[in-house]
ZADO-1210 file (C-alpha; in nm, 4 decimals, padded with zeros to 6 digits):
<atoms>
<atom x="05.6127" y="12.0128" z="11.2605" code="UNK" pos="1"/>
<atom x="05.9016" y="11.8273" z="11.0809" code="UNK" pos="2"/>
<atom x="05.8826" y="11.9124" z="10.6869" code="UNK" pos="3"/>
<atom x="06.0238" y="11.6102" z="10.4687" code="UNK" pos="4"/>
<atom x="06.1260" y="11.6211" z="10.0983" code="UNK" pos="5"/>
<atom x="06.1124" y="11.3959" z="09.8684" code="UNK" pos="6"/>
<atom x="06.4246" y="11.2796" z="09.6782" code="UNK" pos="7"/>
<atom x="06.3322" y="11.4061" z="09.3417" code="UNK" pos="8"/>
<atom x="06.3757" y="11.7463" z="09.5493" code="UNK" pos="9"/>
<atom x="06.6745" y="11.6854" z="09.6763" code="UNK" pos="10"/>
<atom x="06.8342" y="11.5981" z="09.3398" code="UNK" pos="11"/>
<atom x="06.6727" y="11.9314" z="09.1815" code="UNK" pos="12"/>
<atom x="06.8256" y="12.0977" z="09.5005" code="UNK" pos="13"/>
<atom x="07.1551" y="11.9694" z="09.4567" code="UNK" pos="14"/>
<atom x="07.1169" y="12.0486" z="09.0424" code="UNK" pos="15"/>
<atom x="07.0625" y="12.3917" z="09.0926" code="UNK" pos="16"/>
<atom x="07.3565" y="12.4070" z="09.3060" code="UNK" pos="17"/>
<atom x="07.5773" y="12.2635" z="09.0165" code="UNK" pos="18"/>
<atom x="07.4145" y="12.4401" z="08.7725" code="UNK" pos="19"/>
<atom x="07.4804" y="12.8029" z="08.9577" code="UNK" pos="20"/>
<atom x="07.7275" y="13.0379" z="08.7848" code="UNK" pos="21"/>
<atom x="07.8735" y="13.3472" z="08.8565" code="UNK" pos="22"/>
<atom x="07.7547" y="13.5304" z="08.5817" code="UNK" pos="23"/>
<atom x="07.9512" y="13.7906" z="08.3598" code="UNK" pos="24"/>
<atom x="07.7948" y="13.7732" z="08.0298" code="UNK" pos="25"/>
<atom x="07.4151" y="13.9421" z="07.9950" code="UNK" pos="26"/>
<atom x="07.1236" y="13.9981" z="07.7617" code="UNK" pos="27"/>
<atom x="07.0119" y="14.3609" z="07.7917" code="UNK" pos="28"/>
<atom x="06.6649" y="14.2049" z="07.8369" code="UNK" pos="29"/>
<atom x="06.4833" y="14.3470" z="08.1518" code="UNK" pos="30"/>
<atom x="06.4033" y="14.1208" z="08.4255" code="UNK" pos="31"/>
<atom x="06.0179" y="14.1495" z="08.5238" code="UNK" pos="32"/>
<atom x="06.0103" y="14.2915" z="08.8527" code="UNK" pos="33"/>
<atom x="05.8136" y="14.0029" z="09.0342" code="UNK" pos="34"/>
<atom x="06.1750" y="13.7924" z="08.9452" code="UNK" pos="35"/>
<atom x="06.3435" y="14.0401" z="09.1571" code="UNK" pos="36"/>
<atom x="06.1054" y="14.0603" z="09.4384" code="UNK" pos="37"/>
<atom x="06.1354" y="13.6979" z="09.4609" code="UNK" pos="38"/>
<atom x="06.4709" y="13.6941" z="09.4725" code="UNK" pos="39"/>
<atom x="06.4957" y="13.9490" z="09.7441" code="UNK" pos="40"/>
<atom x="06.2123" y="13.7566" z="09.9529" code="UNK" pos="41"/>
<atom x="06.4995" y="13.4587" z="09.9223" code="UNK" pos="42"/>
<atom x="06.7431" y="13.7309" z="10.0292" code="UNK" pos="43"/>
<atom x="06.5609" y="13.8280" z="10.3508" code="UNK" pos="44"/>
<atom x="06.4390" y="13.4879" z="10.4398" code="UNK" pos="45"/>
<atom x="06.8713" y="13.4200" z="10.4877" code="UNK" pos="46"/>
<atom x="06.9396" y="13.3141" z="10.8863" code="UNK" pos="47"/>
<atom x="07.1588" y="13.6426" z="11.0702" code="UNK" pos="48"/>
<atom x="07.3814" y="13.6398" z="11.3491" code="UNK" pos="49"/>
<atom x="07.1571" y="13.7151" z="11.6866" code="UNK" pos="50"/>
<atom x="06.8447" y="13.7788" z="11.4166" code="UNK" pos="51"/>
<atom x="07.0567" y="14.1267" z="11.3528" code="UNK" pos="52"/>
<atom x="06.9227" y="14.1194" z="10.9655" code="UNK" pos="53"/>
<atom x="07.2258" y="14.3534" z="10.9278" code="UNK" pos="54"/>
<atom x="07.1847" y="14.4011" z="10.5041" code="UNK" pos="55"/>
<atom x="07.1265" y="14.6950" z="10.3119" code="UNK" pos="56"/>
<atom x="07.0524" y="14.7043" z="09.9531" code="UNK" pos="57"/>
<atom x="07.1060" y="14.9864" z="09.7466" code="UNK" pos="58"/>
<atom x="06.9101" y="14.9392" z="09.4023" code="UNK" pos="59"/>
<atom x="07.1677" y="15.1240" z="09.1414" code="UNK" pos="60"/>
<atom x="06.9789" y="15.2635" z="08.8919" code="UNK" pos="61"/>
<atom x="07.0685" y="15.5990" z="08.7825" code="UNK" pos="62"/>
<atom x="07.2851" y="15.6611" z="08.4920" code="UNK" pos="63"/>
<atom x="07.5491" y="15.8751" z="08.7690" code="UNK" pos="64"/>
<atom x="07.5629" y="15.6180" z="08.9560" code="UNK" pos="65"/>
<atom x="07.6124" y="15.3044" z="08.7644" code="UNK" pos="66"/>
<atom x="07.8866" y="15.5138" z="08.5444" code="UNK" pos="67"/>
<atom x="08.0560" y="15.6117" z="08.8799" code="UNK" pos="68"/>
<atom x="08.0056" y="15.2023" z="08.9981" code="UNK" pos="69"/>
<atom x="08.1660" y="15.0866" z="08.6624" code="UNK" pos="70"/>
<atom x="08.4771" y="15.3599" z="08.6297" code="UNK" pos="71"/>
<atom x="08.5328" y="15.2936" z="09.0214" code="UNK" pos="72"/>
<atom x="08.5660" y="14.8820" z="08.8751" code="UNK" pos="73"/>
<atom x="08.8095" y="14.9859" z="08.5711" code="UNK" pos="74"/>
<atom x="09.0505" y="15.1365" z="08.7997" code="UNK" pos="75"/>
<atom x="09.0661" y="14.8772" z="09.0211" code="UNK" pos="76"/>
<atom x="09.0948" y="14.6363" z="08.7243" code="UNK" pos="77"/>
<atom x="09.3395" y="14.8549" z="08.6162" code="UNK" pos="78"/>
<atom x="09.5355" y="14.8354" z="08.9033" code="UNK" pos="79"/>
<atom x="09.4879" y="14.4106" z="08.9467" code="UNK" pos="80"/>
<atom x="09.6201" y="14.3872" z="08.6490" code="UNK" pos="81"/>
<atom x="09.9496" y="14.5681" z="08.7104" code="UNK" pos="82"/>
<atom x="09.9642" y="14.4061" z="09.0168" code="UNK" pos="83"/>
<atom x="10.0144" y="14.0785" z="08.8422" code="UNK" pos="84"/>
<atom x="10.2286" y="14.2298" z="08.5553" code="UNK" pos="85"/>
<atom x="10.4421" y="14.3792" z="08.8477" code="UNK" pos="86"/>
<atom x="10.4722" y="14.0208" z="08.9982" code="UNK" pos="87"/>
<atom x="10.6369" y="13.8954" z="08.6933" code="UNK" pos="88"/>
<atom x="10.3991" y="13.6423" z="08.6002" code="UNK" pos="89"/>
<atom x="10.3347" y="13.7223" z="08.2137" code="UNK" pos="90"/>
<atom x="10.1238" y="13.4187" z="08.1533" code="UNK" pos="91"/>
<atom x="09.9025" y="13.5009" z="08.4642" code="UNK" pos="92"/>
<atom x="09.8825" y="13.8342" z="08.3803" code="UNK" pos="93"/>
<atom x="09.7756" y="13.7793" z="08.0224" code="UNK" pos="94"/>
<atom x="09.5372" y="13.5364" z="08.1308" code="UNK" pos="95"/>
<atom x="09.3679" y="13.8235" z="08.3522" code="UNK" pos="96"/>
<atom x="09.3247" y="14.1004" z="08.0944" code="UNK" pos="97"/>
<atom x="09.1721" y="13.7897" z="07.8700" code="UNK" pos="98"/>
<atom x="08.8980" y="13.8121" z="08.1202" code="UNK" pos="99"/>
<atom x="08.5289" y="13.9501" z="08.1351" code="UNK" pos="100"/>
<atom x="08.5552" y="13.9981" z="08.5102" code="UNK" pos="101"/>
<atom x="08.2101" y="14.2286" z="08.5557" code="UNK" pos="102"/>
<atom x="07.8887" y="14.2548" z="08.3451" code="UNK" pos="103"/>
<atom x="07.7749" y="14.6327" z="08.4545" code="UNK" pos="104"/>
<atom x="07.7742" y="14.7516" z="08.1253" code="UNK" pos="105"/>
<atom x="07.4850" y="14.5149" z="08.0493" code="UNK" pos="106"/>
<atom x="07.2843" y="14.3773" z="08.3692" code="UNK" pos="107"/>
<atom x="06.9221" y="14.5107" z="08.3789" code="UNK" pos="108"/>
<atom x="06.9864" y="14.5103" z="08.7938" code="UNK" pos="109"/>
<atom x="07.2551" y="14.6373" z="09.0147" code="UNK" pos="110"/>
<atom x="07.2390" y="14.5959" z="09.3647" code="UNK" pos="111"/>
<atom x="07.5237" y="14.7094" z="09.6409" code="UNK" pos="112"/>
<atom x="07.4438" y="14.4955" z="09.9232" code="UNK" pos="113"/>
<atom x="07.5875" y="14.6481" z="10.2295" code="UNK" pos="114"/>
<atom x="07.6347" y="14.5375" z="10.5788" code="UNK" pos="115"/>
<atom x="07.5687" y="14.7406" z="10.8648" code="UNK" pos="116"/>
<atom x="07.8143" y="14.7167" z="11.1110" code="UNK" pos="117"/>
<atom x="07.6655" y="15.0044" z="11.3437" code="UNK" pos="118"/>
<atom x="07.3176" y="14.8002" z="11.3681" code="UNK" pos="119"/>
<atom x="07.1771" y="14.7003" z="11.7358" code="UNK" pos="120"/>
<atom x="06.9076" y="14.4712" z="11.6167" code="UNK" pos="121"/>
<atom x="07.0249" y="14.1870" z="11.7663" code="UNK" pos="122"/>
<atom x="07.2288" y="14.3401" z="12.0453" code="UNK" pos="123"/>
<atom x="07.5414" y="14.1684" z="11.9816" code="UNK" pos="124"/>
<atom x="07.4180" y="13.8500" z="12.0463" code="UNK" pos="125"/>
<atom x="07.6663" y="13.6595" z="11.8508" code="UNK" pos="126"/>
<atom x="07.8756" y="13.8993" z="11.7074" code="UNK" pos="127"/>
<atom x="08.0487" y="14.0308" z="12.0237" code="UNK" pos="128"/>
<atom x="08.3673" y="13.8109" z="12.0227" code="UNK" pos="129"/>
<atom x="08.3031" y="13.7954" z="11.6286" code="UNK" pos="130"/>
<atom x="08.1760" y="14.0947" z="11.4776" code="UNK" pos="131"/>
<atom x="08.2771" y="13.9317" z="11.1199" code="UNK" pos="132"/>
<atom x="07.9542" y="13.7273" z="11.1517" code="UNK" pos="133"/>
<atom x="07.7217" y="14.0384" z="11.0569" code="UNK" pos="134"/>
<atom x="07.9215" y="14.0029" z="10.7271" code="UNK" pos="135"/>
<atom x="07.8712" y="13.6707" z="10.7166" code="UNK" pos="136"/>
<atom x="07.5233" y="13.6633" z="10.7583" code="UNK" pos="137"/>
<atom x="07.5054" y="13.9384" z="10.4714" code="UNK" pos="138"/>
<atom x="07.6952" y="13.6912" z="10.2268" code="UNK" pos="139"/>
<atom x="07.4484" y="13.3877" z="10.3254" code="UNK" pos="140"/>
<atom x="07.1550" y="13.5995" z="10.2256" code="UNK" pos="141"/>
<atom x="07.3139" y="13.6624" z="09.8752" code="UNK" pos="142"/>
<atom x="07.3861" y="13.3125" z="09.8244" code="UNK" pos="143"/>
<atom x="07.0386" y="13.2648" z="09.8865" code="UNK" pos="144"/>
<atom x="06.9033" y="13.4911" z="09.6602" code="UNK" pos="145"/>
<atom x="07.1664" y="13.3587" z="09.3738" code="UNK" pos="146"/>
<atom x="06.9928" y="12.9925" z="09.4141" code="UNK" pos="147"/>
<atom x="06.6212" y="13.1608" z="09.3836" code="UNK" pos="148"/>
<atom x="06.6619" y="13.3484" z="09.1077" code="UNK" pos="149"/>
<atom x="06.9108" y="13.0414" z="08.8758" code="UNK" pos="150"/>
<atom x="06.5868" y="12.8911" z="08.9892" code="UNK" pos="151"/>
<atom x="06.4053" y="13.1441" z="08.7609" code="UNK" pos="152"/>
<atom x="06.6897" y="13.1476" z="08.4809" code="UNK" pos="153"/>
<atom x="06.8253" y="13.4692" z="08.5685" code="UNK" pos="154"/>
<atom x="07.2390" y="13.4774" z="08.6181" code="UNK" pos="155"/>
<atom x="07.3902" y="13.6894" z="08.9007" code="UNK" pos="156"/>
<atom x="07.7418" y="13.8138" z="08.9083" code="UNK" pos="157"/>
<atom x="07.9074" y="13.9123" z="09.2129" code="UNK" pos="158"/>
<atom x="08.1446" y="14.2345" z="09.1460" code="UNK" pos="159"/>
<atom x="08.4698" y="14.1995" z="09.3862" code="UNK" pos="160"/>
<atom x="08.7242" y="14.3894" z="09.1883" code="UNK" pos="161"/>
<atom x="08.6326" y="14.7675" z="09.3519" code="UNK" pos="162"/>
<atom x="08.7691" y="15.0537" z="09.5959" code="UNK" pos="163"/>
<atom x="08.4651" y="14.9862" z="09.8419" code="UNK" pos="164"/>
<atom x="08.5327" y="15.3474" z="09.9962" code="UNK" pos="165"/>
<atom x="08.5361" y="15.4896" z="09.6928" code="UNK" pos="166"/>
<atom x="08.1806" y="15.2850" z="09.5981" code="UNK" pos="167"/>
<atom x="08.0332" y="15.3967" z="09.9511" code="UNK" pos="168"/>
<atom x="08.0410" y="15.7622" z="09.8816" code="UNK" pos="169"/>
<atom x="07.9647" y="15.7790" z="09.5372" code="UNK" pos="170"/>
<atom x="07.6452" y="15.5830" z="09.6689" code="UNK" pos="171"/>
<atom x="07.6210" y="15.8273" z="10.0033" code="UNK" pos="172"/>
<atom x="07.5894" y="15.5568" z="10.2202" code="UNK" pos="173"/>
<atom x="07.6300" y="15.5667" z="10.6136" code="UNK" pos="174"/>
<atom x="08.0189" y="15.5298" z="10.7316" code="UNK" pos="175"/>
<atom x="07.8971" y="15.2143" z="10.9008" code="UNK" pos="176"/>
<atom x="07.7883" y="15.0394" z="10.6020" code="UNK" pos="177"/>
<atom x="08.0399" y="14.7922" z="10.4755" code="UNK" pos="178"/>
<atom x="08.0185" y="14.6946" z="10.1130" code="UNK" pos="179"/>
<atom x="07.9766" y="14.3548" z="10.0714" code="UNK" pos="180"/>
<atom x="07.9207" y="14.2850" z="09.6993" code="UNK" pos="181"/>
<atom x="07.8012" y="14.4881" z="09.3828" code="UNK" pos="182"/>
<atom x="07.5505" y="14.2393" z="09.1948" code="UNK" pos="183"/>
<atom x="07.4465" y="14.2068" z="08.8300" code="UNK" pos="184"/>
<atom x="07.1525" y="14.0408" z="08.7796" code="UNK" pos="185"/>
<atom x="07.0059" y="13.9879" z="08.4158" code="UNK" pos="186"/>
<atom x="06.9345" y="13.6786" z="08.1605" code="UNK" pos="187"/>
<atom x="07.2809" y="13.5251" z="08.0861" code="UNK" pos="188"/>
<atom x="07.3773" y="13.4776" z="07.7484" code="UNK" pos="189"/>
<atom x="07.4532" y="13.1107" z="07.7838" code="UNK" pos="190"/>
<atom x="07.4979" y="12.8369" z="08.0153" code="UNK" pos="191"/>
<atom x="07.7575" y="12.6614" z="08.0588" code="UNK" pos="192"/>
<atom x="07.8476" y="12.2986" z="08.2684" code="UNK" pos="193"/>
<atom x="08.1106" y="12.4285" z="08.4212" code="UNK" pos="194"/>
<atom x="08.2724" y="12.7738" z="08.5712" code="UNK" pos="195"/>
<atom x="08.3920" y="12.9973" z="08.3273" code="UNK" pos="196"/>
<atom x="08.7093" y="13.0417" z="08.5141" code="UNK" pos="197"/>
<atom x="08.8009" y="12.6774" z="08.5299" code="UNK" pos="198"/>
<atom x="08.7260" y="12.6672" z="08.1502" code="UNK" pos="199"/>
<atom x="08.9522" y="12.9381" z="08.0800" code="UNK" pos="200"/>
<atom x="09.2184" y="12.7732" z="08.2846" code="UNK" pos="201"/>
<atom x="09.2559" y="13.0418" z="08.5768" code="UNK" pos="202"/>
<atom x="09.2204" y="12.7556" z="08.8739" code="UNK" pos="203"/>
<atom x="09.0811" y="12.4446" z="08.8603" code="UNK" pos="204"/>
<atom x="08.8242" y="12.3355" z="09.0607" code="UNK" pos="205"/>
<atom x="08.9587" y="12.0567" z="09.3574" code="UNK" pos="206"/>
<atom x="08.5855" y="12.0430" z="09.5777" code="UNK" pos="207"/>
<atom x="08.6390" y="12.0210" z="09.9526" code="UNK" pos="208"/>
<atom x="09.0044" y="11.9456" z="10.0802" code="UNK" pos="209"/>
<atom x="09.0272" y="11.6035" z="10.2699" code="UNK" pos="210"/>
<atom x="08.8810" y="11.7059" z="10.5879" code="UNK" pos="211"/>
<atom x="09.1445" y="11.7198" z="10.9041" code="UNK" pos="212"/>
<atom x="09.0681" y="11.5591" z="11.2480" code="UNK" pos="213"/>
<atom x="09.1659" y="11.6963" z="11.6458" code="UNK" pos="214"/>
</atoms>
């Protein structure tokens, strides 16, 4: 059965879209559970290479384990920003320590989403020549789950700057579990039209390159 929308859907579709942030900057307001189940039902619903469903989410809650999440991000902010001191950029580099680049000290919810590269649901079907795809397929069902909850009002940041090694065995996950991304989900302190790295002046944003023909 073919399911049409309607185009007052497809313009709130594409306004969510434009209206989704990568959010660093949270109210210490919890987030009512039901929010967060919905937003993992968007999650799961996400399409996987060979139907593998290779995620794992680890729900970081303890007060060990978010302080061992957030110094294992200072370090490796740490070392970014001598990185870029080191490169002789000064004006890059000062723009980086200008930055709020994580929001763990605040977000109600942190989630490590891991893939599992050691899963056989699926039995390779897909991910033989390209075993990248179970990776993939873990960063489509986060991109879902983003959309659902900016849906509800609730901001999600995804954490990059980390030692994922380091962040696997503070959590005691299996060697075959690949971080992916360190969420923070919580009520953002503001909106804003655009991203708060192209306000700041770090890139700007140029949209889809002209697209190349063979």
């Amino acid at each position: 059965m073919q399911t049409e929308f309607s185009p007052e859907f497809r313009e709130d579709l594409h306004r969510l879209m434009r209206w989704r942030r990568d959010v660093r900057r949270f109210r210490t307001d919890p987030v009512d559970d039901a929010i967060v189940a919905r937003g993992l039902d968007a999650f799961a619903m996400a399409p996987s290479v060979g139907l593998s469903e290779p995620w794992r989410v680890i729900n970081v809650e303890s007060a060990a384990a978010r302080a061992a999440a957030l110094s294992n991000f200072q370090t490796a902010n740490a070392e970014a920003l001598a990185a870029y001191r080191e490169d002789g950029d000064c004006e890059r580099a000062a723009l980086y320590a200008g930055l709020k680049l994580s929001g763990m000290r605040d977000a109600p919810v942190q989630l490590a989403v891991f893939c599992n590269d050691a899963t056989t649901k699926g039995a390779n079907l897909g991910a033989r020549s390209m075993p990248e795809m179970r990776a993939y397929s873990v960063a489509c069902a986060i991109s879902m789950m983003w959309l659902a909850l900016r849906a509800e009002g609730v901001g999600l940041g995804w954490v990059s700057i980390l030692d994922e090694q380091a962040l696997a065995t503070a959590l005691e996950v299996p060697d075959s579990w690949k971080l992916i991304g360190y969420l923070c989900i919580g009520w953002p302190e503001d909106q804003t039209p655009r991203a708060e790295l192209e306000e700041l002046g770090w890139e700007p944003r140029i949209g889809l390159p002209e697209m190349e023909r063979r």
